[in-house]
Residue, then its C-alpha position, 0 to 999 in steps of 0.5 A: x143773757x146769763x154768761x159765766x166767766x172763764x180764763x178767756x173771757x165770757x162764755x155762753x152756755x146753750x141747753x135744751x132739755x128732754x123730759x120723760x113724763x110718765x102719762x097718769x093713767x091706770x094701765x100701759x101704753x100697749x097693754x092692759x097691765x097695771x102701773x101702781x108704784x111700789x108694787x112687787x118686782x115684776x107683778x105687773x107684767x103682761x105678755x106683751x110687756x115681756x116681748x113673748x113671740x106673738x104678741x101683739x101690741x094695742x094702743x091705750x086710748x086713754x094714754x093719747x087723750x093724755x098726750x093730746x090734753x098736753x099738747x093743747x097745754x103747752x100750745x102745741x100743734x095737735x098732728x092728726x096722723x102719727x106713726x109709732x117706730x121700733x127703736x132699737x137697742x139692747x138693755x137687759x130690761x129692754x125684753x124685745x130688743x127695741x123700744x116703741x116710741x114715735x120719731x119722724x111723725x110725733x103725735x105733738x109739734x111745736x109748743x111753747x112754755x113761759x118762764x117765770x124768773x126772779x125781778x119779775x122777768x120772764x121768757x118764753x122757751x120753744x118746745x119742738x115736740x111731744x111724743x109718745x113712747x113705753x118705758x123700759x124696765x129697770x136693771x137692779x146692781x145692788x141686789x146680789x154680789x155678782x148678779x144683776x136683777x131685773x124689774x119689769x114692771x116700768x116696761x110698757x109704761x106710757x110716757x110723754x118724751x117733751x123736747x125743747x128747743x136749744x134756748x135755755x141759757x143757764x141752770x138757773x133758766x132749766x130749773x124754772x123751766x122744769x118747775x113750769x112744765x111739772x106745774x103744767x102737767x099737774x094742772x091737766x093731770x097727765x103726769x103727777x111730776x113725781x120725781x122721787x118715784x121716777x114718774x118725770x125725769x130729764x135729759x139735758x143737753x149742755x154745750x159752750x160757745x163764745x157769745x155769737x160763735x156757732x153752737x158747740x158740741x153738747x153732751x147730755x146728762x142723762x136720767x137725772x131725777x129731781x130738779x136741783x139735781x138738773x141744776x147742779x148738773x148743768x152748772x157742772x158740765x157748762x163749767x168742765x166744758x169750758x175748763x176744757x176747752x180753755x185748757x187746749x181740750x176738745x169736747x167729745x160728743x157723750x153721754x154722762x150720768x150725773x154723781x149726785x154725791x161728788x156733784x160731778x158728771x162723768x162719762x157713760x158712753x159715745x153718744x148716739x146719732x139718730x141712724x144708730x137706733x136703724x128707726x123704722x115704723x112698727x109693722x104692728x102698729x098702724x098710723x095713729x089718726x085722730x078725729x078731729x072733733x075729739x080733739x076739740x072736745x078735749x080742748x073745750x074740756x080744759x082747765x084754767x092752766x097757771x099762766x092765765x089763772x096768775x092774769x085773773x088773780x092779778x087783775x081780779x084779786x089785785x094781788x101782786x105778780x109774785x104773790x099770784x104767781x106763789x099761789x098758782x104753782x099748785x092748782x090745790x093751791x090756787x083752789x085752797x086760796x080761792x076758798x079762802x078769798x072768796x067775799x073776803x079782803x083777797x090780799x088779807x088771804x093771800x097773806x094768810x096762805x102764803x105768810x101763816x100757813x105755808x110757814x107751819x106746813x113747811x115747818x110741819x113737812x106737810x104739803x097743803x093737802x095735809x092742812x089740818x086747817x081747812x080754807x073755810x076755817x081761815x075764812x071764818x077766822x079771817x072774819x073774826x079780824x075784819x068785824x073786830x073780834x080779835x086783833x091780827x096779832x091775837x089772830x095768829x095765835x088762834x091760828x097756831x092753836x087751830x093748827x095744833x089742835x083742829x078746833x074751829x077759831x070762834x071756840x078758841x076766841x071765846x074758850x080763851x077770852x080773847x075777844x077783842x076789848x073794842x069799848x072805847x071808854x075801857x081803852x080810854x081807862x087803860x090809857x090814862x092810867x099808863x100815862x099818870x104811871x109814866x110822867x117822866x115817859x109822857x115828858x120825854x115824848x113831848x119832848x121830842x121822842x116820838x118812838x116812845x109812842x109804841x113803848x106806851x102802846x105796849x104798855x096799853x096792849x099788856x094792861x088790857x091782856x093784848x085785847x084792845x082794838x089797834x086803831x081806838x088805842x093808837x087814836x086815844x093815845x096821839x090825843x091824850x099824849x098830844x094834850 
């Protein structure tokens, strides 16, 4: 159990989490408006979405497969019967007065996600719901001296609000449970976890305790957009809490916004109860019942999701769990591997993706949809060292070639004249002249000296230009030198 230390001894932090997951879909939860990022500020607004009098929503089929697809994906219970309520409160990009979402009746119960943590470790964290609801527009401060714009293209948006149970017990945990869940979505395509462009954002819920007391009074950070950002918040309030409460103080129920550039929370309101939205179903909306068969023909349709797929690269490929668990985090990631792998040395690959090509993606700030080296091209590459044809050192060079350049590696291999120098009797040549010009070397290593072996085997690789084979030259080497 993760505790921090205060004056008065050890403290356990509880956190549950909220996470709004905008549904990948082309259009809205109610209406048939558009969702592109980054269009022109209110260009994708139907009357619906404006709350004009008389219009009636009308549920978007497409959003509730989405929703359903998650709900199988975090090993939820699927509800045949959902209701849509009204929740009622007054924002300036809120047009209707209140915001349809679902609460005593959601479309997703229970669910579970398993965390991958450092050393190996992992937990499973209970999810309590998924529900479905419209986003609401965005207020602009920052536009005009004394007035506030506002931008209603977000408004009717679908998204998926996931709650999870109060069992995360550090940052350190949110943040793996964040990575998770996005990882998840990705995999199903219902949400591209986007949080620069707003499409995942977060609520956490934070309180102290004495290891074992009753649950403390929490307060939620609110919209906090990126996953370090959810770290660094946490971190904060749990330590401001107890500070707090070790100083005589007593935590009052809040909502705070996170100050990313002060890395402090501070107070935005009195936190709200249930009964403060006054709840109730919408009368334009009837029940939300599903067929049954539908949604078994969604589960049939899923993906291998990244839990399993780490089991088949463990147990099929015989990668370590870390490795696995490096490669699946992206499912093009996973795929680009497997491309890679496939009738080859599976660890060979694993180290070539992870090692080689995540170093000059990240030192390009490219993700590995951008490689300009394709999987086939590593495969071939990788070819080349299994049937001699260039060392692994040399190899690595080809490949920062390919990956400035585009060229196939066969071509750089013979453009260049690195093809591996495998003729035993050329190698044979090269080592005896090194040790006929090395006799106070050879005497020394006789002596006693063995780390002068890789001295003669760089002596070997620099009269051979780097071209002979590895295993033939170490080989001749202990012969001759033991002679």
């Amino acid at each position: 159990m993760a505790l921090i230390e205060g004056k008065t001894g050890n403290w356990e932090v509880v956190i549950g989490l909220e996470v709004h997951a905008q549904v990948v879909s082309r259009s809205k939860l109610f209406s048939g408006a558009a969702t592109g990022f980054g269009a022109e500020p209110n260009s994708q607004v139907s009357p619906v979405d404006a709350a004009f009098p008389g219009m009636l929503p009308v549920i978007n089929r497409f959003c509730v497969e989405q929703a359903v697809k998650t709900g199988i994906g975090i090993e939820g219970k699927v509800n045949p019967t959902s209701v849509f309520d009204r929740k009622n409160y007054f924002y300036a990009d809120l047009p209707a007065g209140y915001q349809i979402s679902q609460f005593t009746r959601p479309i997703v119960s229970g669910g579970s996600i398993a965390l991958d943590l450092p050393e190996g470790r992992s937990r499973t964290i209970g999810v309590t719901r998924l529900h479905l609801e419209q986003d609401a527009g965005k207020s602009l401060h920052d536009q005009h001296p004394n007035l506030t714009y506002v931008d209603l293209n977000r408004a009717g948006t679908a998204l998926m609000e996931i709650v999870s149970e109060p069992e995360l017990r550090s940052a350190e945990e949110a943040g793996a449970y964040l990575r998770k869940l996005r990882t998840i979505l990705r995999y199903l395509g219902t949400c591209d976890g986007n949080m620069e462009e707003g499409s995942l954002r977060c609520d956490a819920n934070v309180s102290v305790r004495k290891p074992g007391a009753p649950l403390g009074t929490r307060c939620e950070i609110k919209n906090v957009n990126s996953i370090r950002f959810a770290m660094l918040a946490i971190d904060y309030e749990a330590r401001r809490q107890i500070d707090l409460i070790e100083e005589g103080g007593v935590v009052k129920q809040e909502t705070r916004l996170f100050d990313s550039a002060r890395g402090v929370t501070r107070p935005m309101r009195s936190k709200e109860q249930a009964h403060d939205y006054r709840y109730f179903p919408d009368p334009d909306l009837l029940p939300l019942v599903l067929d049954p068969a539908e949604i078994e023909r969604l589960r049939a349709a899923m993906p291998e999701l990244p839990d399993r797929k780490k089991e088949r690269f463990v147990q099929d490929y015989k990668l370590t769990p870390y490795d696995a668990g490096v490669l699946v985090s992206e499912r093009q990631t996973a795929d680009f591997f497997e491309r890679v792998a496939k009738g080859r040395d599976a660890r060979a690959a694993a180290n070539w993706v992870t090692g080689e090509l995540f170093g000059l993606l990240n030192k390009a700030g490219k993700g590995i949809e951008q490689s300009p080296v394709s999987a086939d091209a590593i495969g071939a590459l990788l070819d080349l060292i299994a049937d001699n044809t260039v060392s692994g050192r040399t190899a690595k060079d080809v490949f920062a070639e390919m990956f400035e350049t585009g060229k196939d590696a066969a071509a750089i291999v013979e453009a260049k004249g690195l093809r591996q120098v495998t003729d035993s009797g050329a190698i044979e040549a090269a080592v005896d002249r090194v040790i006929a010009e090395q006799p106070e070397k050879v005497a020394e290593f006789r002596a006693g000296k063995d780390k002068l072996f890789g001295y003669f085997v760089g002596q070997v690789m620099k009269a051979t230009g780097g071209k002979a084979n590895p295993g033939t030259l170490n080989e001749l080497l202990k012969k001759k030198l033991s002679g």
